[in-house]
TORNUPA-30803 format. One line per 10 residues: their letters; for each residue x, y, z of N, C-alpha, C. Coordinates in nm, 3 decimals. Example, Ala and Ser with C-alpha at 12.3 -4.5 7.8 and 13.67 -1.06 7.14 Angstrom:
BEGIN
as> 1.319:-0.569:0.780:1.230:-0.450:0.780:1.320:-0.330:0.780 | 1.285:-0.225:0.708:1.367:-0.106:0.714:1.290:0.003:0.787;
END
This chain:
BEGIN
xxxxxxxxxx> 4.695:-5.432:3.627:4.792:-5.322:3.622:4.933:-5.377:3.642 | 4.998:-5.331:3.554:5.181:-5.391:3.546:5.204:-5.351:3.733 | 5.287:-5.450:3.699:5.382:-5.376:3.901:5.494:-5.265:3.846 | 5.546:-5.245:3.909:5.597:-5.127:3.913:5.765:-5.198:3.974 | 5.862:-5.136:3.930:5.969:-5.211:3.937:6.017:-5.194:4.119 | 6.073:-5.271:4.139:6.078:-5.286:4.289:6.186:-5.136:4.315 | 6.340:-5.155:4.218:6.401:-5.049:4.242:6.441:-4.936:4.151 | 6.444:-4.804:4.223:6.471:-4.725:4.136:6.618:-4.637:4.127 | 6.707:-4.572:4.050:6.788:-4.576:4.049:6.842:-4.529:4.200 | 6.832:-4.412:4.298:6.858:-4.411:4.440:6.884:-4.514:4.476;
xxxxxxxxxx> 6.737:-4.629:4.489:6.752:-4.769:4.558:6.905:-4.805:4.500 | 6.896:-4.792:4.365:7.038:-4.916:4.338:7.164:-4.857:4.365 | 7.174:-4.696:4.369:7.280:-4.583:4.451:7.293:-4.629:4.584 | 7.206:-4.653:4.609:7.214:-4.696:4.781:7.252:-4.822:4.834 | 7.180:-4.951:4.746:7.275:-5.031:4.757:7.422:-5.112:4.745 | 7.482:-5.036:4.634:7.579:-5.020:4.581:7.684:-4.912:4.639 | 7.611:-4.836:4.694:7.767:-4.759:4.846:7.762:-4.813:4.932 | 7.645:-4.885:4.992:7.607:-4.923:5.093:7.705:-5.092:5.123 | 7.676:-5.152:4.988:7.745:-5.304:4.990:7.890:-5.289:4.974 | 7.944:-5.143:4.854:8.108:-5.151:4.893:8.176:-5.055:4.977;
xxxxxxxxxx> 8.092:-5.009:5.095:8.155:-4.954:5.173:8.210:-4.792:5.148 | 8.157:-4.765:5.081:8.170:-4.638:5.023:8.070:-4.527:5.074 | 8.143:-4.425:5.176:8.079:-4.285:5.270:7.976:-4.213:5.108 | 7.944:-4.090:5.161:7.942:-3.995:5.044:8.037:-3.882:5.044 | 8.105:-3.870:5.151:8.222:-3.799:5.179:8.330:-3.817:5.062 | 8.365:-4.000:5.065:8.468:-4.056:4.977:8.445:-4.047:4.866 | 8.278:-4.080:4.786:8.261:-4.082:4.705:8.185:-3.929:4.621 | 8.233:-3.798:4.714:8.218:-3.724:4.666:8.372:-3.732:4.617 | 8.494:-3.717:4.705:8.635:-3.700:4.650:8.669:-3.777:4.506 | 8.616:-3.899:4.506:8.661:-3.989:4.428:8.571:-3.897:4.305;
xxxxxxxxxx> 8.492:-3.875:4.237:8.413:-3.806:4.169:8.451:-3.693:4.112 | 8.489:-3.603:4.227:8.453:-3.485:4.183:8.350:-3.420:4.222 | 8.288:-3.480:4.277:8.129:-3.399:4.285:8.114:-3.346:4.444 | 8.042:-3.239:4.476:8.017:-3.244:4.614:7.950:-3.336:4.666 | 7.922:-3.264:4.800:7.844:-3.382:4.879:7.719:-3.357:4.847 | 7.657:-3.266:4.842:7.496:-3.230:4.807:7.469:-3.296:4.674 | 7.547:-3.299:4.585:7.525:-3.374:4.448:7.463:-3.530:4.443 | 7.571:-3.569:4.579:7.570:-3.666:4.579:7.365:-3.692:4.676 | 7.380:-3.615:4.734:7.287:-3.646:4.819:7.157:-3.636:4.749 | 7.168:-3.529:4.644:7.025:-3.543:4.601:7.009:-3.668:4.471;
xxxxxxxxxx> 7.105:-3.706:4.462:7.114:-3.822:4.369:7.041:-3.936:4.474 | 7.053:-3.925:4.566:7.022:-3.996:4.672:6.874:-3.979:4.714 | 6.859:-3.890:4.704:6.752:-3.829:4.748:6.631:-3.867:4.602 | 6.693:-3.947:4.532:6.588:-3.948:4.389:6.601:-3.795:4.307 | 6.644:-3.758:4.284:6.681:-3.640:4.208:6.779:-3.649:4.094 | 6.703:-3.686:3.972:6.797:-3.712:3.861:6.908:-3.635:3.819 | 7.042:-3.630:3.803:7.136:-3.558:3.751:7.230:-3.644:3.622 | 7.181:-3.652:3.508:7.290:-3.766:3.377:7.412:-3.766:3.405 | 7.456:-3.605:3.393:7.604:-3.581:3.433:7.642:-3.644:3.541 | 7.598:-3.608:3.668:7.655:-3.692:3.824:7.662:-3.809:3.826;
xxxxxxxxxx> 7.546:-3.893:3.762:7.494:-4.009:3.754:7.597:-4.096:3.678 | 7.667:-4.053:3.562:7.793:-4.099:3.499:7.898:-4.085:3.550 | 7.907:-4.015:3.658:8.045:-4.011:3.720:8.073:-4.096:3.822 | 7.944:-4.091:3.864:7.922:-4.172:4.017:7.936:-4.337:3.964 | 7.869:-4.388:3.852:7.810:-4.515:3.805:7.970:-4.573:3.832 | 8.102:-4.563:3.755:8.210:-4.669:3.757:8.265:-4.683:3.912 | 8.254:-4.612:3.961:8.320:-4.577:4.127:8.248:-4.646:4.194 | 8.086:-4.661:4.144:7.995:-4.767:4.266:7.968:-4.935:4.152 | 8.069:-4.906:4.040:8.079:-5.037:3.946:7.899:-5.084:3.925 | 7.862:-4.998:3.871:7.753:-4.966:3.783:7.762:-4.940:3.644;
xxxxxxxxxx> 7.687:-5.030:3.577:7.664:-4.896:3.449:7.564:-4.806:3.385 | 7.682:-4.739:3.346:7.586:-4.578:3.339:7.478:-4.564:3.251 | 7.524:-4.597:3.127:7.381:-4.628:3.048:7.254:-4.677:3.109 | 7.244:-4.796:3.198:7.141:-4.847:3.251:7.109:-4.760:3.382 | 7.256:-4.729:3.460:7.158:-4.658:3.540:7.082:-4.509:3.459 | 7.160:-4.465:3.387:7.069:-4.321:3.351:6.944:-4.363:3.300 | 6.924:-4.466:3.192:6.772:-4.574:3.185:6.685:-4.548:3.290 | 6.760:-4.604:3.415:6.659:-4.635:3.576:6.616:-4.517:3.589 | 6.709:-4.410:3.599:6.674:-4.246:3.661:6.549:-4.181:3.500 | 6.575:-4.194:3.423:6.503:-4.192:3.335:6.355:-4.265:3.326;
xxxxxxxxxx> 6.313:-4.352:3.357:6.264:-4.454:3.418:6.219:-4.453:3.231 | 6.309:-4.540:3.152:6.261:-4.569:3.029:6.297:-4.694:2.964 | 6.327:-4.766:3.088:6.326:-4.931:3.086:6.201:-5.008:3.122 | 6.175:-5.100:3.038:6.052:-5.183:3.186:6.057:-5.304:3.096 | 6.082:-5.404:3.156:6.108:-5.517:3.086:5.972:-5.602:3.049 | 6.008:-5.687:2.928:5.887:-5.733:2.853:5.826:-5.851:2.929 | 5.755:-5.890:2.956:5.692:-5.960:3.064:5.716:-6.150:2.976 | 5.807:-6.196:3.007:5.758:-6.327:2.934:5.676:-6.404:2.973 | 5.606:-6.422:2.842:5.483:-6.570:2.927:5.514:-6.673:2.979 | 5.470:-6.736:3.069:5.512:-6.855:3.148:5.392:-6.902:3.178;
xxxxxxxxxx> 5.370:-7.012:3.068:5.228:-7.097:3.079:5.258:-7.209:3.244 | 5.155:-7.194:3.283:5.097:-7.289:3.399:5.138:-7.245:3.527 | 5.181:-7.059:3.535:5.250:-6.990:3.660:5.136:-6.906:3.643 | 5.092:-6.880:3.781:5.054:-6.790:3.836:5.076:-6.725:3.937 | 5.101:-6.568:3.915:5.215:-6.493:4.042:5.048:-6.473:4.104 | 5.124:-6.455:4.222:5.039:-6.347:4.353:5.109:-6.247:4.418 | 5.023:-6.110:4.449:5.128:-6.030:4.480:5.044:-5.944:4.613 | 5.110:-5.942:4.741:5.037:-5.914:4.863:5.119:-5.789:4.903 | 5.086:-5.719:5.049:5.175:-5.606:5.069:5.236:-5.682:5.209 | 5.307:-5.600:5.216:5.416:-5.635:5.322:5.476:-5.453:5.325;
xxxxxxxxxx> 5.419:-5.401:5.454:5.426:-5.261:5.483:5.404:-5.127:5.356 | 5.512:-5.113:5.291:5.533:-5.028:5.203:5.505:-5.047:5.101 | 5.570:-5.217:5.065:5.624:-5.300:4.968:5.520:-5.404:4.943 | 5.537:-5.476:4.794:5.433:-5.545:4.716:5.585:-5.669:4.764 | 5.500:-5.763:4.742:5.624:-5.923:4.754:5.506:-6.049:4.655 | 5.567:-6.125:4.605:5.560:-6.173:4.474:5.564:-6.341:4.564 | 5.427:-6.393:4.526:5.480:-6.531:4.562:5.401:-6.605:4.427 | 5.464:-6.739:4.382:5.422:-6.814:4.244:5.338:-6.959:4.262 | 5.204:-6.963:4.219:5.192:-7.098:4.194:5.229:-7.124:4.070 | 5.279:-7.270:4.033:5.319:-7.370:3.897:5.240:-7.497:3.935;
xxxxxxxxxx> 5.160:-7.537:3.858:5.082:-7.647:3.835:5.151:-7.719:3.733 | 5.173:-7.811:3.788:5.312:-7.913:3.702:5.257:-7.948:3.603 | 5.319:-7.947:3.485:5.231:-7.981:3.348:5.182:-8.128:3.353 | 5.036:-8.127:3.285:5.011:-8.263:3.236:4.964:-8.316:3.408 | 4.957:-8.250:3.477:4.897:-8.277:3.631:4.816:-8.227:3.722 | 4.713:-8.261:3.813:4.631:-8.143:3.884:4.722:-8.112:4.027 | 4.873:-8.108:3.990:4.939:-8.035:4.118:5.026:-7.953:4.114 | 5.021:-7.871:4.204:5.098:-7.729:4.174:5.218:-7.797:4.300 | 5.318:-7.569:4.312:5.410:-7.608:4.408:5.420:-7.464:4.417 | 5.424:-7.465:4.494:5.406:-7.263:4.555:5.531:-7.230:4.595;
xxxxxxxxxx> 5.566:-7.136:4.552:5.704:-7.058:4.548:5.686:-6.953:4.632 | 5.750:-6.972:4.752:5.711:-6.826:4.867:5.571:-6.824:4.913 | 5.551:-6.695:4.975:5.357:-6.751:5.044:5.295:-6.595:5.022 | 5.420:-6.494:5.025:5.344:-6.370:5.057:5.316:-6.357:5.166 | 5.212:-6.257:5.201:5.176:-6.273:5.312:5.002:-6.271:5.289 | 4.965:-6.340:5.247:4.797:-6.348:5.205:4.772:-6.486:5.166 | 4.775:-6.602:5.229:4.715:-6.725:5.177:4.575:-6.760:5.081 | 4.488:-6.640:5.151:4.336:-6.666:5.080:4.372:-6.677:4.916 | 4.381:-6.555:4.851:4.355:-6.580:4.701:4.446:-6.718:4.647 | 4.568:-6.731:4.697:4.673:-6.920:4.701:4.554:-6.977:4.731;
xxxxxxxxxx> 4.519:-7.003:4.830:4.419:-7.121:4.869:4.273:-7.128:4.733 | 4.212:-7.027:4.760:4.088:-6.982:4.639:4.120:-7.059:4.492 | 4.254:-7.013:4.466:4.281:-7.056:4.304:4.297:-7.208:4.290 | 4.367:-7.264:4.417:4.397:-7.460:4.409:4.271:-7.493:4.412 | 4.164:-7.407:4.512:4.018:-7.503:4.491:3.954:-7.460:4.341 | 3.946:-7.340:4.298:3.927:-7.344:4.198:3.993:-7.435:4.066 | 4.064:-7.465:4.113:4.132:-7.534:3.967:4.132:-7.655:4.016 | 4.102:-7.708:4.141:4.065:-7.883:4.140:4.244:-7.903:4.161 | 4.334:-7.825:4.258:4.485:-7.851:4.223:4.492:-7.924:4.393 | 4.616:-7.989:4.362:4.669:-8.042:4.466:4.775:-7.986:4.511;
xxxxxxxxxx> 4.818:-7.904:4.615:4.948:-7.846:4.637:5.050:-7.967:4.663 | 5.164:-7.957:4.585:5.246:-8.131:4.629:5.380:-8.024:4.686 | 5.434:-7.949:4.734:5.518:-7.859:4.762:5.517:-7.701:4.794 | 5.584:-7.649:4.866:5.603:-7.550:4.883:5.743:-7.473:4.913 | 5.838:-7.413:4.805:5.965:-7.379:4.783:5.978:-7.291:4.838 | 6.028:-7.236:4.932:6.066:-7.090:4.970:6.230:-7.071:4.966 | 6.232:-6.931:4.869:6.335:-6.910:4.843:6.477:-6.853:4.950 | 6.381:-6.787:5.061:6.444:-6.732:5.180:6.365:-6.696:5.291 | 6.429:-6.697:5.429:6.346:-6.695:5.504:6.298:-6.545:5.605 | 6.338:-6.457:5.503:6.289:-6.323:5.540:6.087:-6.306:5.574;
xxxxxxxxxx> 6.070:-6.243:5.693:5.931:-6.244:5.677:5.796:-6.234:5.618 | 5.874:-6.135:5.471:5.766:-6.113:5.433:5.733:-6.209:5.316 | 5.828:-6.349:5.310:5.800:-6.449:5.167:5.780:-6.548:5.223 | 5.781:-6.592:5.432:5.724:-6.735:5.476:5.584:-6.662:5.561 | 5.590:-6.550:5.570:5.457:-6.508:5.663:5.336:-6.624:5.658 | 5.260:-6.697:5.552:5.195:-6.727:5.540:5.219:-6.912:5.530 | 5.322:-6.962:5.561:5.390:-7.090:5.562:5.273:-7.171:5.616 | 5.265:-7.169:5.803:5.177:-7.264:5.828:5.039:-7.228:5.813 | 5.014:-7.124:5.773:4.849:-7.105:5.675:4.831:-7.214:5.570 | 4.950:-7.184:5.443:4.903:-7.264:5.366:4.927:-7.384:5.364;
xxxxxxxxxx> 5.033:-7.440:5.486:5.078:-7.586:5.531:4.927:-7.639:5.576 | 4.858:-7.608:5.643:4.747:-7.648:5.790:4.624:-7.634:5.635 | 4.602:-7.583:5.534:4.498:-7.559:5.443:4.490:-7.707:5.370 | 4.633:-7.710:5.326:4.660:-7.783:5.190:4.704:-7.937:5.230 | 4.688:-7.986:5.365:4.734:-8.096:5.433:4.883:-8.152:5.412 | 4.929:-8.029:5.472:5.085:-8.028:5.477:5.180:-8.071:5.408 | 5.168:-8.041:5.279:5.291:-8.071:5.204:5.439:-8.076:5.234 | 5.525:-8.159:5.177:5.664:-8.048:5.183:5.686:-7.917:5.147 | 5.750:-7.890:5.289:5.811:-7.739:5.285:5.937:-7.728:5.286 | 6.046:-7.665:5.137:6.180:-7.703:5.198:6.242:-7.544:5.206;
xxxxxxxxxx> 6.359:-7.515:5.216:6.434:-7.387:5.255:6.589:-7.471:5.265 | 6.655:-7.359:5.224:6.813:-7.410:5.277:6.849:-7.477:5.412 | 6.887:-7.558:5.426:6.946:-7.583:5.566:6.988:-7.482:5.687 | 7.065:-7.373:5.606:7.127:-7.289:5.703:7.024:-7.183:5.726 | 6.886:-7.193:5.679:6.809:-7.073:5.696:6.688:-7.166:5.740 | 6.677:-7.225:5.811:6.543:-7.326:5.867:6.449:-7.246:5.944 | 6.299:-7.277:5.879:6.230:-7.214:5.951:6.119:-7.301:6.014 | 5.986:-7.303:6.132:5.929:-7.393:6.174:5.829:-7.427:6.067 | 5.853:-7.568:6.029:5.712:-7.620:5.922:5.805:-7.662:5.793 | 5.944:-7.618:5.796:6.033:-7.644:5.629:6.114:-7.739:5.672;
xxxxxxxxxx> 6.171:-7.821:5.603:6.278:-7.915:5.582:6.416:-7.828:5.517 | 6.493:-7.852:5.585:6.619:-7.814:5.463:6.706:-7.878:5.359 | 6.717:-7.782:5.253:6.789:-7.877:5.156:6.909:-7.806:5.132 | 7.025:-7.881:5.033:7.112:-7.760:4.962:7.162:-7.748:4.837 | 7.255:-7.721:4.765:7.236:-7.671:4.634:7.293:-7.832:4.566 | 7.215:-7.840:4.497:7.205:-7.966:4.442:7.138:-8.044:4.432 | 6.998:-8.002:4.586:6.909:-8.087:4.558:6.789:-8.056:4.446 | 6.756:-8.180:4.371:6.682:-8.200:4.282:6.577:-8.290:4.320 | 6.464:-8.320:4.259:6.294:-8.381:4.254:6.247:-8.386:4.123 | 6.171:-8.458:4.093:6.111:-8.507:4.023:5.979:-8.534:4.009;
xxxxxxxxxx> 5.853:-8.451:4.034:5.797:-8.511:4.049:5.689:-8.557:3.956 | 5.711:-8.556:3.850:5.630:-8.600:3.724:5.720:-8.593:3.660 | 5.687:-8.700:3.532:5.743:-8.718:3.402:5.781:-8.576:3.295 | 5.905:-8.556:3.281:5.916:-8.457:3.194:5.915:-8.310:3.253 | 5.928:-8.317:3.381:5.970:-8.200:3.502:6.016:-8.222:3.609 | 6.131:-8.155:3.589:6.206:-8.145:3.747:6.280:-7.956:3.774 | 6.305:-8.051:3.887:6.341:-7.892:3.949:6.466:-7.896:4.063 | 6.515:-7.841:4.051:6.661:-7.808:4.074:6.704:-7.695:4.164 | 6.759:-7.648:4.282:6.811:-7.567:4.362:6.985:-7.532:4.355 | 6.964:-7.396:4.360:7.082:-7.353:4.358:7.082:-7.240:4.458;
xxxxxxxxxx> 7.209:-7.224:4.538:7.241:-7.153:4.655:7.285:-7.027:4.607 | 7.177:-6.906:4.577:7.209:-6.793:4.572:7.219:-6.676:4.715 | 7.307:-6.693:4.777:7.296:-6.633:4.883:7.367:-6.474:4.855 | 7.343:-6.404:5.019:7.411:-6.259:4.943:7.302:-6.183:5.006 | 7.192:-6.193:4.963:7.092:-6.108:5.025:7.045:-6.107:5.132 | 7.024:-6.279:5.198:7.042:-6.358:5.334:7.127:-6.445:5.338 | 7.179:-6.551:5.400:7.276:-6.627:5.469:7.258:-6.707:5.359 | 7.171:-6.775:5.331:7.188:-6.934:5.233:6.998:-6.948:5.107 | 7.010:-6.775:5.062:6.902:-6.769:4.982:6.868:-6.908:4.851 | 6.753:-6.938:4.820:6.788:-7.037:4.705:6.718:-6.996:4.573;
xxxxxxxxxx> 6.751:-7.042:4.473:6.701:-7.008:4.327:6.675:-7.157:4.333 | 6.536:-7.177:4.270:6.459:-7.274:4.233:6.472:-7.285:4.086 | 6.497:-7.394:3.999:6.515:-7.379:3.852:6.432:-7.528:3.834 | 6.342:-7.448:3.718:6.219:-7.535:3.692:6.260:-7.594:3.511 | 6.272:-7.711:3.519:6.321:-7.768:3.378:6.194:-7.859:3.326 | 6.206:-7.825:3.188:6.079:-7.857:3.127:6.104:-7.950:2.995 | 6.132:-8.091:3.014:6.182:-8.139:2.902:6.113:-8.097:2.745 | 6.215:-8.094:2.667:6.220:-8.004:2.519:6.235:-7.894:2.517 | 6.252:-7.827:2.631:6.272:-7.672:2.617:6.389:-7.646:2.661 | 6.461:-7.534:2.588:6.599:-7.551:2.612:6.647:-7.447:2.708;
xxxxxxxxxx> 6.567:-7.388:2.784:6.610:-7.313:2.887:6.485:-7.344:3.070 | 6.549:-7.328:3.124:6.431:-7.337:3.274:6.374:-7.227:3.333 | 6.275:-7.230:3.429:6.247:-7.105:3.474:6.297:-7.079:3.558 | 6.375:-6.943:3.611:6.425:-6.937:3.763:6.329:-6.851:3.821 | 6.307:-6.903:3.943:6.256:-6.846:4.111:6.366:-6.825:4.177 | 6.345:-6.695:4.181:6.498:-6.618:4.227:6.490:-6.543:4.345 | 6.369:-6.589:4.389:6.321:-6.479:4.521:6.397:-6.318:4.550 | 6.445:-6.297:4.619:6.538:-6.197:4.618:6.697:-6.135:4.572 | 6.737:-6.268:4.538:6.809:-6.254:4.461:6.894:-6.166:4.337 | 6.763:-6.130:4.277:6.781:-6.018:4.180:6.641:-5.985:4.136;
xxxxxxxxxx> 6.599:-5.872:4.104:6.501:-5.826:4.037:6.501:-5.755:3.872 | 6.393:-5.720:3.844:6.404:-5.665:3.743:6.475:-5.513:3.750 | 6.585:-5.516:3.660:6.612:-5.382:3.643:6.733:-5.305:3.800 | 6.749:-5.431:3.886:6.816:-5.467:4.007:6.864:-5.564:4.125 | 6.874:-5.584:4.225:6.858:-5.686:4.263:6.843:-5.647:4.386 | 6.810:-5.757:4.484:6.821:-5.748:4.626:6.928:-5.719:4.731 | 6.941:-5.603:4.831:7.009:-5.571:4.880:7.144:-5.673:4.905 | 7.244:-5.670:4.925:7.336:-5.787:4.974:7.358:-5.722:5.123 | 7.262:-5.745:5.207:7.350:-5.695:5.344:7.385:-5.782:5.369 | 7.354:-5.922:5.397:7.443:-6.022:5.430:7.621:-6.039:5.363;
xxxxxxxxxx> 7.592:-6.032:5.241:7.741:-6.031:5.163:7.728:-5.994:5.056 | 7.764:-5.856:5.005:7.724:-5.811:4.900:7.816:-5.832:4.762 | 7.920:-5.848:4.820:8.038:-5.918:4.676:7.958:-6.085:4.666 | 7.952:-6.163:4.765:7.837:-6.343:4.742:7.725:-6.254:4.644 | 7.625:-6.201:4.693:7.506:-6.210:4.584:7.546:-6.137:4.466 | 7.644:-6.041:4.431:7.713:-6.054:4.314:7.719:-6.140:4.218 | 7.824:-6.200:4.284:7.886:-6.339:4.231:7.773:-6.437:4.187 | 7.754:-6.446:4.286:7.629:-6.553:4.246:7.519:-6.518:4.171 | 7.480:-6.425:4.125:7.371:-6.337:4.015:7.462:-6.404:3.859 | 7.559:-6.341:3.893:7.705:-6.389:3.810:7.706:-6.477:3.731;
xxxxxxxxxx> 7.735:-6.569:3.808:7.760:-6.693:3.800:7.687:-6.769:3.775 | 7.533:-6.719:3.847:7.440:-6.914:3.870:7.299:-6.887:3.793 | 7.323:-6.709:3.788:7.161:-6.749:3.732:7.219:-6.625:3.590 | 7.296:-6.574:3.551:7.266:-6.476:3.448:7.407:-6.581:3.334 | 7.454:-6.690:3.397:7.493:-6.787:3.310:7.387:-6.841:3.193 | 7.248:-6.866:3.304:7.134:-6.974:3.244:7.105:-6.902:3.081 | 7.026:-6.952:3.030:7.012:-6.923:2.860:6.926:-6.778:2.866 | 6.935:-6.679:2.804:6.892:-6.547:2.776:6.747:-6.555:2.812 | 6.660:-6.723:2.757:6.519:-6.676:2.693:6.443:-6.732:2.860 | 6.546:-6.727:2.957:6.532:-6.811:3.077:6.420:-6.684:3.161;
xxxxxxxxxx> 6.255:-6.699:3.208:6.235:-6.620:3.315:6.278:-6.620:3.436 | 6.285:-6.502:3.484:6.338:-6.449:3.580:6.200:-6.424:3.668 | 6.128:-6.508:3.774:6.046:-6.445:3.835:6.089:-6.377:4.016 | 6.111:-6.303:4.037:6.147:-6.218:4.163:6.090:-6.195:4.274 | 6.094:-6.180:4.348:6.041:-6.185:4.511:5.962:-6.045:4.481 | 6.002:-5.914:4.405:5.916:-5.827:4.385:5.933:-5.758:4.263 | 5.852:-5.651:4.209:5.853:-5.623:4.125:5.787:-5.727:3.966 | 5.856:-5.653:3.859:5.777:-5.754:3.736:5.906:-5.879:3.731 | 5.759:-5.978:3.655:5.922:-6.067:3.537:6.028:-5.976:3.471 | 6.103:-6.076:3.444:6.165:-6.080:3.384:6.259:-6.151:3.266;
xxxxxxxxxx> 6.388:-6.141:3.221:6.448:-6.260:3.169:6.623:-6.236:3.208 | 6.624:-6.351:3.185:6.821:-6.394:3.180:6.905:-6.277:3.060 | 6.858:-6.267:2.962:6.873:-6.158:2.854:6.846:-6.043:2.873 | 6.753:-5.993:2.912:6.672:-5.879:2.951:6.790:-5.794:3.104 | 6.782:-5.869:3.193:6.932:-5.824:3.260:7.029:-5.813:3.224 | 7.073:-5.874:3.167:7.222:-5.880:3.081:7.200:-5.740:3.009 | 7.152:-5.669:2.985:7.139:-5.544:2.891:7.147:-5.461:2.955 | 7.010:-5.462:3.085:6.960:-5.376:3.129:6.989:-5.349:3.311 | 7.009:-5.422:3.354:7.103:-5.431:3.516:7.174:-5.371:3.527 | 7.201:-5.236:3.647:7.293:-5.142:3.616:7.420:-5.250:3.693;
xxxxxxx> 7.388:-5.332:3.763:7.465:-5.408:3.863:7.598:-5.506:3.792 | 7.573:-5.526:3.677:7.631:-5.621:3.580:7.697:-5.553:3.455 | 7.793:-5.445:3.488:7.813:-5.390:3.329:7.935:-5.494:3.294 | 7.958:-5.577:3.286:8.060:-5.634:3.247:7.961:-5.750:3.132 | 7.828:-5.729:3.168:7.763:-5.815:3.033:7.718:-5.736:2.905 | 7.734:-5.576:2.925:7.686:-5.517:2.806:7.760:-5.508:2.710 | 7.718:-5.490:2.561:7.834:-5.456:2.468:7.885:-5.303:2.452;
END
């Protein structure tokens, strides 16, 4: 069964007054609209009209968000041979962690943990894999919950995380560091922070192919992105800048919700109207 997109247009109403500081008081004045308008917009209660008024004032766009409230987006799932997502709960919420079995090798590198090691652990013995890594994109609970599970299983691989976000069992790295660890793949970190203090995007390069995969943990999702309470103009920017630069045909895999792509946002992100035509 498809996942179901992490946010829906409210969610991205909410993060978007919430990150620029904007009451519903103000952003009824600024509008036009009352406050109840505003609230049941809030409240998940579709309105096109409100929804277009509100979208430039919280620097949204409206097309995509009326899409979200519409719910008549859902992005096309790209294939990504030799990934396999896992997807566990964490209270309310589904959270997304990835094995990649490095091509042409019996070793993977696990992206986040979830919070469920068994079916991670089940699939490496099934497939005869060697875990040689474990990337975590940030150190929020519900994407290391399962760290020294699958550290103490898999005879302790490297575990890395940003420096400024260290957790017990990870090493830290920072944006720039790169590995190698087979011929004709490497992988690359970049400091997408914004959502936490020093979040990272993992970019997986696959010689002859002209785009990489990003592990974007929270960073951005399909159809939205991850809250910026830490700094919500940084994970902006950096969505911006570091990962909706990369090539269109680039996946996008997310801490929750479905794939995605580098193109596929650019259209469809109410967060980014400065990429639509």
């Amino acid at each position: 069964m498809p996942l179901s997109l992490e946010d829906f247009f409210e969610d991205i109403l909410g993060k978007a007054q919430f990150g620029l500081g904007i009451d519903t008081g103000t952003l009824a004045e600024k509008t036009g609209l009352d406050r109840q308008q505003i609230q049941q917009l809030r409240r998940g209660e579709p309105d096109e009209a409100a929804l277009r008024k509100v979208a430039p004032h919280l620097q949204l766009h409206p097309d995509a968000l009326v899409d979200s409230a519409n719910k008549s987006w859902y992005p096309d799932i790209p294939q990504v041979p030799c990934l396999t997502p896992f997807t566990s709960s964490y209270g309310d919420m589904l959270v997304n962690a990835y094995l990649y079995q490095i091509p042409g090798t019996s070793q993977a590198l696990l992206f986040d943990t979830g919070t469920d090691a068994v079916p991670i652990l089940q699939h490496l013995r099934d497939h005869n894999l060697t875990l040689a890594g474990i990337c975590l994109t940030h150190y929020h609970p519900d994407h290391i919950a399962e760290l020294l599970a699958v550290s103490n299983a898999t005879g302790n691989p490297p575990a890395l995380i940003h420096k400024d976000e260290l957790v017990d069992g990870a090493l830290g790295i920072e944006e720039g560091w790169e590995h190698s660890p087979a011929p004709g793949f490497r992988i690359t970190a970049l400091k997408t922070s914004g959502h936490s203090p020093a979040g990272v995007t993992y970019l997986l390069h696959l010689q002859g192919q002209s785009f990489p995969i990003a592990m974007v943990g929270d960073a951005m999702f399909a159809g939205s992105m991850g809250g910026g309470r830490h700094n919500y103009q940084d994970a902006l920017e950096n969505n911006r800048k570091k990962i909706l630069t990369l090539p269109d045909e680039t996946p996008i895999c997310p801490g929750h919700g479905p794939l995605s792509t580098v193109g596929q946002e650019k259209l469809h992100n109410p967060f980014f109207p400065e990429f639509k035509p």
